[in-house]
C-alpha positions in Angstrom: -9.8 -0.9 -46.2 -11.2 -2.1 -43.1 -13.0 -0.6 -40.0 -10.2 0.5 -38.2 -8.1 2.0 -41.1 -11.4 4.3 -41.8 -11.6 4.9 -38.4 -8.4 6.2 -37.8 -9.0 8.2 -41.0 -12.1 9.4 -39.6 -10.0 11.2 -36.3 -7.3 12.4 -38.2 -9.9 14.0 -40.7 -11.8 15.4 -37.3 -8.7 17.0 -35.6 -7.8 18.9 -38.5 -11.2 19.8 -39.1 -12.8 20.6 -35.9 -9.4 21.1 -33.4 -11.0 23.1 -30.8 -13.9 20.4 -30.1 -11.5 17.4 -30.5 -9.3 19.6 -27.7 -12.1 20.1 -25.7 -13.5 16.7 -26.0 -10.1 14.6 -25.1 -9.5 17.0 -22.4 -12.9 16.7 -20.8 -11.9 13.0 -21.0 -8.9 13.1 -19.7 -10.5 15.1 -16.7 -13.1 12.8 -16.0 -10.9 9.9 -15.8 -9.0 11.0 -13.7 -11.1 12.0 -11.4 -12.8 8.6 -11.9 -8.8 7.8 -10.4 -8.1 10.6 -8.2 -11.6 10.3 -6.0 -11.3 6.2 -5.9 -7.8 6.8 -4.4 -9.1 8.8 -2.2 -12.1 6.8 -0.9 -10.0 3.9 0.0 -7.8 5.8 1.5 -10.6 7.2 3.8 -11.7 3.3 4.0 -8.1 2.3 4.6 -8.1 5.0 8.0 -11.4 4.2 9.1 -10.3 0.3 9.3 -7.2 0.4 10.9 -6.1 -0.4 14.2 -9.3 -0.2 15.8 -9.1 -2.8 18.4 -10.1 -5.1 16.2 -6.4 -6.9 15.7 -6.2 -6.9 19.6 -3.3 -4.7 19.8 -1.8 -4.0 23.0 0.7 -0.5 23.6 3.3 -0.9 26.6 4.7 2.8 27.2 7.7 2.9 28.9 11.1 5.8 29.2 13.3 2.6 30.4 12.6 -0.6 28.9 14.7 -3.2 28.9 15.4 -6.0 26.8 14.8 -8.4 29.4 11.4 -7.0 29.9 10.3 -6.8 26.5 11.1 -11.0 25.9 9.8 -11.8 29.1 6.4 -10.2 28.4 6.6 -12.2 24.7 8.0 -15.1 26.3 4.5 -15.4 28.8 2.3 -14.7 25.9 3.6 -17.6 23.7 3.8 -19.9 26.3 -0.1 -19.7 25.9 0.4 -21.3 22.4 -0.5 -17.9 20.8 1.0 -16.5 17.6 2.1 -12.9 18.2 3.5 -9.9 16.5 5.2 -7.5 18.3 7.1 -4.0 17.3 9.4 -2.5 19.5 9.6 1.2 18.7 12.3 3.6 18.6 12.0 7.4 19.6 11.0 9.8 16.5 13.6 11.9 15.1 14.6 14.5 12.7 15.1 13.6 8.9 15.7 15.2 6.3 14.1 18.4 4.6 12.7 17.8 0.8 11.6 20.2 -1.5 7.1 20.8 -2.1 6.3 19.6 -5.2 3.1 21.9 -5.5 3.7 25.5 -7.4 2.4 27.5 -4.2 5.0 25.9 -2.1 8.5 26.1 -4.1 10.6 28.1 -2.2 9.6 26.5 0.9 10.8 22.8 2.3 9.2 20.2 3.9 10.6 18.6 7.3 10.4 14.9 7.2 11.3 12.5 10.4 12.7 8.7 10.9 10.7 6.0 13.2 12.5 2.6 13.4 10.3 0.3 14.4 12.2 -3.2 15.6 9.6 -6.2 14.8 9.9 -10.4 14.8 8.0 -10.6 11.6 6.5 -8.5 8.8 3.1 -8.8 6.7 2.0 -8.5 3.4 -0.5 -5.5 4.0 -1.6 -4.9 0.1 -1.3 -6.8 -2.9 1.2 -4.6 -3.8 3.7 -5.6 -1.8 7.4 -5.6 -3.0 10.6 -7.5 -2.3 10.5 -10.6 0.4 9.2 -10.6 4.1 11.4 -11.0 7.3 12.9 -14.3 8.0 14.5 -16.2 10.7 18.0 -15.9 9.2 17.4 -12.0 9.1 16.6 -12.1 12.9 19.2 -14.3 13.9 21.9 -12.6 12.1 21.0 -9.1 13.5 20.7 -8.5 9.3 20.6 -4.5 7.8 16.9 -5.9 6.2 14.3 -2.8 6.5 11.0 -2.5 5.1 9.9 1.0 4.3 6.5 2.7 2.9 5.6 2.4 -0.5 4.5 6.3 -0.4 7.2 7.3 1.6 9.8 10.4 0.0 12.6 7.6 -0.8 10.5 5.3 -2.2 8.8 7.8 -4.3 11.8 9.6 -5.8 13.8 6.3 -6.7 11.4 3.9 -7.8 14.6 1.3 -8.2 15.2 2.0 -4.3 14.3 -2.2 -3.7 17.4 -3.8 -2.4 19.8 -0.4 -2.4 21.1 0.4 0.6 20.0 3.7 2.8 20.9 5.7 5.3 18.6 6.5 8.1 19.7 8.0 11.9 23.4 7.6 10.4 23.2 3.7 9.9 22.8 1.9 7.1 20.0 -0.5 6.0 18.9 -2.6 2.4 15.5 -1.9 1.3 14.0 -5.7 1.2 10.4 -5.1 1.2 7.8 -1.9 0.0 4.4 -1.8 1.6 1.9 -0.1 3.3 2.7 -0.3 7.1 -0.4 -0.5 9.0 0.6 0.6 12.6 -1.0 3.7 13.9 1.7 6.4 14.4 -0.7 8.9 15.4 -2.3 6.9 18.3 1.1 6.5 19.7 3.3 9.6 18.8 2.8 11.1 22.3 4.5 8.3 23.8 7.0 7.8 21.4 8.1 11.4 20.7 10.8 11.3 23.2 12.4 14.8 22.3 9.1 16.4 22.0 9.9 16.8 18.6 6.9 19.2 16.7 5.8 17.0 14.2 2.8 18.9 12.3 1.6 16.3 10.4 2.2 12.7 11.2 1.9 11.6 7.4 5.7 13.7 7.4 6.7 10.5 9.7 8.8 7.6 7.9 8.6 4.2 9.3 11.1 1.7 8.8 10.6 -2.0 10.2 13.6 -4.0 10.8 14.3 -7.4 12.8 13.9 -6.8 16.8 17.7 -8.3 17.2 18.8 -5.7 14.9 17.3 -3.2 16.5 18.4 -4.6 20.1 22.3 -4.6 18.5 21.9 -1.3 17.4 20.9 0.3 20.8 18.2 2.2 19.7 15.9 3.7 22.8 13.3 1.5 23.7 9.9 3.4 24.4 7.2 1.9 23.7 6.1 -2.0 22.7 2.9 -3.0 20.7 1.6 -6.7 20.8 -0.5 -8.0 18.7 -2.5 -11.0 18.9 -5.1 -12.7 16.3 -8.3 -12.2 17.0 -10.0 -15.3 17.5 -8.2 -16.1 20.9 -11.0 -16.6 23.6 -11.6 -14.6 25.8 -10.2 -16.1 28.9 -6.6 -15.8 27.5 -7.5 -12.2 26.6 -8.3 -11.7 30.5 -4.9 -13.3 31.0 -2.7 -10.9 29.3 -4.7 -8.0 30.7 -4.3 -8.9 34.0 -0.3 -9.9 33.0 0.4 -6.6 31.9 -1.2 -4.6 34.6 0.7 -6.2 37.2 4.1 -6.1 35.1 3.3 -2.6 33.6 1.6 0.4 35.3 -1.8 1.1 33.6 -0.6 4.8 33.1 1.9 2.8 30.2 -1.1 0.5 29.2 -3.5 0.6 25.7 -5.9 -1.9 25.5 -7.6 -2.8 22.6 -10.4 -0.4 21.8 -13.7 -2.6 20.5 -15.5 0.7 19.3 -16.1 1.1 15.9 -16.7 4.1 13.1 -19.8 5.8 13.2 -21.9 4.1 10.4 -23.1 7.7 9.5 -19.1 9.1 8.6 -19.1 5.6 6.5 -22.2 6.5 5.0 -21.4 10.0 4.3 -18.2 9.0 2.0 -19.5 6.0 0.2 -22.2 8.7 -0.9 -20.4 11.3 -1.7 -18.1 9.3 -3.9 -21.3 7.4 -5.5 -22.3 11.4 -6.4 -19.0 12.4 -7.8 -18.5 9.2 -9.6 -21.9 9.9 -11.6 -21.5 13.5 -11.9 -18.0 12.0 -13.7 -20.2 9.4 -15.7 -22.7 11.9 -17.0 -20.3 14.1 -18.5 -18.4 11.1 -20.2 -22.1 10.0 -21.7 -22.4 14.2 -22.5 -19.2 14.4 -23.8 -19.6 11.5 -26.4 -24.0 12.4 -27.3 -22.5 16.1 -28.4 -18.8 14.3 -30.3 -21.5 11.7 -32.0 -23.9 14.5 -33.1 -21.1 16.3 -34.5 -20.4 13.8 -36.8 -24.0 12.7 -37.8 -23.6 13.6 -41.5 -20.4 11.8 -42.1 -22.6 8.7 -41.3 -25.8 9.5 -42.7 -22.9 9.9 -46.3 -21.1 6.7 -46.0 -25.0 5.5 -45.8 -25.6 6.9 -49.4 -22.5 5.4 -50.1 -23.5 1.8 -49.6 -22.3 1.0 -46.1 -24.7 -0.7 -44.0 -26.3 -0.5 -40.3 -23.7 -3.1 -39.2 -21.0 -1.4 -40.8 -21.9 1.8 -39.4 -22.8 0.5 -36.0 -19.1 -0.8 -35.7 -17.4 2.4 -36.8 -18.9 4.6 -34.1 -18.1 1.9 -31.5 -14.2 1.9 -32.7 -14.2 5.7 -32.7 -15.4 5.8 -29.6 -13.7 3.2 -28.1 -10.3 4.5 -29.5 -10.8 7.9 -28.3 -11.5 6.4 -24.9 -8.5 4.5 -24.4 -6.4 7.3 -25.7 -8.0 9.3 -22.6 -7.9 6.7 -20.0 -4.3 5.9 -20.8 -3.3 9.8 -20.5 -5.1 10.0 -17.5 -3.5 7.0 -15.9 0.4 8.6 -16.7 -1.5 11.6 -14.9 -2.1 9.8 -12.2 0.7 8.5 -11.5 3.2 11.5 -11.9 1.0 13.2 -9.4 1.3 10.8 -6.7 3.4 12.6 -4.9 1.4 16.0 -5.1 -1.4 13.5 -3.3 1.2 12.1 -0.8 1.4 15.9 0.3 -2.3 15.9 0.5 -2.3 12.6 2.7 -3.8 10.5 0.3 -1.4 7.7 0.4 -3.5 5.2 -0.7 -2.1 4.0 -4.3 -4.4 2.4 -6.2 -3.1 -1.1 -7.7 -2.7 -2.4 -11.2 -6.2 -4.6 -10.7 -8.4 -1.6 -9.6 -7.0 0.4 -12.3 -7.9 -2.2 -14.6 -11.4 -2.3 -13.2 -12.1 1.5 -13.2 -10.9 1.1 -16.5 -13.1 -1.6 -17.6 -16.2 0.5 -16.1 -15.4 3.8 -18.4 -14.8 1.8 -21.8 -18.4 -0.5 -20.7 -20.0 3.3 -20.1 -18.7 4.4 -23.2 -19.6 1.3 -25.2 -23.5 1.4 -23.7 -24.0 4.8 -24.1 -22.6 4.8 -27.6 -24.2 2.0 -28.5 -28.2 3.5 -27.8 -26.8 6.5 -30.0 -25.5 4.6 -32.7 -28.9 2.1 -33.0 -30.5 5.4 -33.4 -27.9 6.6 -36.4 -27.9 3.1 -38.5 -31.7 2.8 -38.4 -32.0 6.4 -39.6 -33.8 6.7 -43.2 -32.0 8.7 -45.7 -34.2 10.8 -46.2 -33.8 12.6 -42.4 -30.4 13.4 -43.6 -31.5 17.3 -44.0 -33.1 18.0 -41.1 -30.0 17.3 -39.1 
């Protein structure tokens, strides 16, 4: 019989034996993992805020009740004839969606109000690794094309996770999902100016952005008020001065946001990377706890399959397996957890969703912790005499 087969024999044996510890062990597990999850997701989420549209990506907001179309490509047309490579998003006016259901207990018999923004755009990006589907191209633009991108963690796109290349209805048209992102553009900075009807929107995470090609959106006759340009950052400065002094002649500056070159305060960036650095410890400890006191528990079984004949290696390796087993057994629970509650930390505006290659990292980290920890323990157990057997 080999290591594993007496390993799994061991757990079986320990679970029928001892259920309440086993319960409380895999459970404290579970917990710690996902926390492990849960409070990484939310600190690149707060990283993910604190980094986006800052000035930094030289974006520039036009605000305007009467655009035209003949305004919008002239402004774009002045721009490029400066050799500069520019996205630009046209935006729509926010309006009512749909109303969804809470997911959370407290909340059941009351309904959440989302709302639509159709944003009109020449081009989309790749904004995570996890992006989905295929980007905007020409063809889409010059055939006025039903493409739309939407939110990875928006209410469709959590409830049908086959919703890539269906077809949706949004403001009474109809659109095919191409592409699932996160769609860096900040809603919030602009929702006065765009929130034509004065619609109450409480929270502006209940806001869902769709992109699609500018021609579409021109064809369409969607009301025009507001335009966002944004240009790379390593233009020079003179060209910057250009399309200041461009705009404020063509535009009034009560319709103008320039790029804003302040940054975070390094204390609030501080403040988070600490705090998570304390949870994620306060998570590790009670990991390295969990498995001392489930080791301990066990320390006779070893100290017999010593009088038995087995030696330190062969001990050594069975508590790693154990260990090891038990851990992926949590981790992978933990995972499923996380996932089913992603919309319970939608509602909690944590939208960040942590990808397959950081889960596989946090991963990694718990099994190394449980490995090192183990292994001090286990050093300990295989170079114990025989004769300490009783005082244990």
């Amino acid at each position: 019989m080999n290591l594993l087969k007496i390993a799994m024999k061991d757990l079986k044996e320990f679970i029928v034996q001892k259920k309440i510890i086993f319960i409380i062990l895999i459970i404290s597990l579970i917990v710690s993992s996902y926390g492990f999850l849960f409070f990484t997701s939310l600190n690149m989420n707060i990283a993910q805020i604190m980094n986006s549209y800052k000035g930094i990506s030289n974006s520039f907001f036009i605000s305007k009740n009467s655009f035209t179309q003949k305004e919008i490509q002239e402004t774009i047309e002045y721009i490029k004839k400066m050799n500069i490579d520019i996205t630009y998003h046209i935006f729509s006016n926010v309006q009512v969606g749909e109303k969804v259901q809470y997911t959370n207990i407290s909340d059941k018999n009351s309904k959440r109000q989302l709302y639509n923004l159709i944003i009109g755009s020449n081009k989309t990006n790749k904004a995570t690794e996890e992006f989905v589907g295929r980007l905007m191209n020409q063809e889409d633009r010059n055939d006025c094309s039903n493409y739309i991108m939407i939110e990875d963690s928006s209410n469709r796109a959590l409830n049908d996770m086959f919703i890539l290349n269906k077809e949706i209805t949004i403001n009474n048209k109809k659109y095919v999902v191409r592409a699932l992102d996160q769609i860096n553009i900040n809603i919030f900075k602009y929702l006065e100016y765009i929130n034509y009807d004065n619609i109450s929107v409480m929270d502006v995470n209940d806001i869902e952005i769709g992109i699609i090609p500018d021609t579409t959106f021109y064809k369409e006759n969607y009301k025009i008020l507001g335009l966002e340009i944004v240009i790379p950052t390593n233009i020079s400065n003179e060209n910057k001065i250009e399309i200041i002094k461009f705009l404020q002649n063509k535009f009034d500056n009560n319709t103008l946001i320039l790029p804003q070159y302040t940054s975070n305060s390094l204390w609030n960036i501080n403040f988070y990377t600490i705090l998570y650095i304390i949870l994620m410890i306060m998570a590790l400890v009670n990991i390295m706890a969990l498995f001392t006191y489930w080791i301990d528990k066990n320390w006779r079984k070893y100290m017999i399959y010593r009088l038995c004949g087995a030696n330190n290696l062969k001990i050594y390796c069975l508590i790693e397996i154990e260990a090891i087993l038990i851990g992926v057994l949590s981790i992978i629970i933990s995972i499923i957890a996380y996932y089913c509650s992603l919309p319970l930390l939608h509602i909690l505006s944590i939208n960040y969703i942590l990808s397959l290659k950081e889960i596989l990292i946090i991963t990694a980290i718990i099994l190394m912790l449980i490995y090192s920890n183990v292994h001090v323990i286990t050093k300990n157990i295989s170079k114990t005499e025989i004769r300490y057997l009783g005082r244990r």
